[in-house]
C-alpha positions as CSV (number, residue, x, y, z in Angstrom):
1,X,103.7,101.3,101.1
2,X,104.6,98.5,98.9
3,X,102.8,97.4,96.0
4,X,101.2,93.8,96.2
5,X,100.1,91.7,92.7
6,X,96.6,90.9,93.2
7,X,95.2,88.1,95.4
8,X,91.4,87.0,95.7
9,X,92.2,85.8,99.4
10,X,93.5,89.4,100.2
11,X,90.8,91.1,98.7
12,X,87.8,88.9,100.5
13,X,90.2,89.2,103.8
14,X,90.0,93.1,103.3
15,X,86.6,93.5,102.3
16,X,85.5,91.6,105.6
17,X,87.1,94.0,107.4
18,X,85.7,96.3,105.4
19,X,82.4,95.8,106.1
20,X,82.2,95.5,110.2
21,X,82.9,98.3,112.7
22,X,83.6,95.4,115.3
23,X,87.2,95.3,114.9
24,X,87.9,92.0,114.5
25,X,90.4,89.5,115.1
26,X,92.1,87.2,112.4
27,X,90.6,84.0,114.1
28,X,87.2,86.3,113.5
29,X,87.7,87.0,109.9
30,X,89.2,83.7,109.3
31,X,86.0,81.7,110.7
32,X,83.7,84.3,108.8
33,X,85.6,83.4,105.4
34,X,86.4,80.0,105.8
35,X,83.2,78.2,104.8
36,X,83.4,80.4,101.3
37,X,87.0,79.8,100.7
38,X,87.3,76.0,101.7
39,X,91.5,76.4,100.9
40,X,92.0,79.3,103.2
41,X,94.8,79.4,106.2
42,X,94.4,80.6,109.2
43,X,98.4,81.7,108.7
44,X,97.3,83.1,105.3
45,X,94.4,85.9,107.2
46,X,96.9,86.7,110.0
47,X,99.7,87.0,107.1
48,X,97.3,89.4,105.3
49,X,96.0,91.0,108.3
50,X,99.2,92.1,109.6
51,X,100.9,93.0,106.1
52,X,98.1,95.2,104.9
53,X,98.3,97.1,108.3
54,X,102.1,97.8,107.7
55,X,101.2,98.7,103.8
56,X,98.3,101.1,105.8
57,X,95.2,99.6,104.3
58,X,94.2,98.6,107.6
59,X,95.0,100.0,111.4
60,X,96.0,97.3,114.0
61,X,95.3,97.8,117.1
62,X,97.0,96.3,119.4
63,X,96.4,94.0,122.9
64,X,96.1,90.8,124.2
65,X,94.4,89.7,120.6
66,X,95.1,92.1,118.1
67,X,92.4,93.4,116.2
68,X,91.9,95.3,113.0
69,X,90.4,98.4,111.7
70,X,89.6,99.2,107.7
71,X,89.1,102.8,109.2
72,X,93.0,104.3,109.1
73,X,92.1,108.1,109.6
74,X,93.0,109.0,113.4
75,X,91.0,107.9,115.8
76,X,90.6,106.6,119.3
77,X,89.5,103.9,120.9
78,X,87.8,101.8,123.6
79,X,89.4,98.2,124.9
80,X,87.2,96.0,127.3
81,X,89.5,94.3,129.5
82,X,86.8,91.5,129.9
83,X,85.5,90.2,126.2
84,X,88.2,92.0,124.5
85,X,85.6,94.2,122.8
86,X,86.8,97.4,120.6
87,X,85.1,100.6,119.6
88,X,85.6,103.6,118.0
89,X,86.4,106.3,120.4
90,X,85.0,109.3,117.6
91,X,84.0,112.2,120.2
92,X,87.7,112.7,120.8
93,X,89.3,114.5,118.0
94,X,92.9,113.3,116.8
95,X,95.5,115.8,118.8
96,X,98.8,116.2,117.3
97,X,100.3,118.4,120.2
98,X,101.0,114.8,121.3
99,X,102.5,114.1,118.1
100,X,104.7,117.2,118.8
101,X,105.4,116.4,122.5
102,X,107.0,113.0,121.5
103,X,108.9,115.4,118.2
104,X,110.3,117.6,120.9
105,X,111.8,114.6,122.7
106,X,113.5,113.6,119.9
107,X,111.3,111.1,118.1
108,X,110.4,111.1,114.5
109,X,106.0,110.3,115.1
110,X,104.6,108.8,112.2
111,X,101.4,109.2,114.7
112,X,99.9,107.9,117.8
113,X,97.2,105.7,118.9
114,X,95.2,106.6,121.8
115,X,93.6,103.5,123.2
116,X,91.2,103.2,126.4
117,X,91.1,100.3,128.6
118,X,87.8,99.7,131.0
119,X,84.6,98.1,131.0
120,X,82.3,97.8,128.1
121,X,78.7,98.1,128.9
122,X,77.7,94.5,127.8
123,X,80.4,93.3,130.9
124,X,79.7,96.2,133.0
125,X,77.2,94.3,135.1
126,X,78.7,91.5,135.2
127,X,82.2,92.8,136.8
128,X,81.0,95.9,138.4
């Protein structure tokens, strides 16, 4: 992880992430920011975004939009295919026998992300 000087931007991007279990997008925190922080990018939040996911103060999750996470302990997740919605997956435990399955084959597994791709139950009757 690298070490980053201070920025206010970062911190307000961070802490907005912070603050929602809804995973959102960069287009999502940017809008939510914006009209507090007249002189922010839309380049600057994805710039953020994606840098403080590599540094691991955030998990990305990725998809057709990628979306981000403040919670970077192991966990799974849901995916709508329809609105693109995201949620925590928490009944199913982290399992690092797949972690070892991909070791075995050769691969050095920092760890794995289990994502699960369906309907949400907002679309489900819409698309059913």
């Amino acid at each position: 992880m690298s070490k980053q000087r201070f920025s206010y931007q970062r911190e307000q991007i961070y802490q907005m992430v912070t603050m929602t279990d809804q995973h959102p997008t960069a287009e999502t925190v940017y809008h939510q920011l914006k009209p507090s922080m007249p002189r922010l990018s839309l380049g600057t939040v994805y710039r953020n975004l994606h840098r403080m996911a590599q540094d691991g103060r955030l998990m990305e999750i990725d998809g057709p939009v990628a979306r981000f996470d403040a919670n970077t302990h192991p966990h799974s997740h849901y995916r709508c295919r329809f609105c693109g919605k995201v949620a925590d997956f928490p009944e199913l435990p982290y399992d690092a026998a797949l972690d070892q399955r991909a070791a075995e084959g050769g691969w050095q597994v920092d760890g794995h992300s289990l994502v699960f791709y369906g309907i949400c139950p907002d679309c489900s009757g819409d698309h059913s």
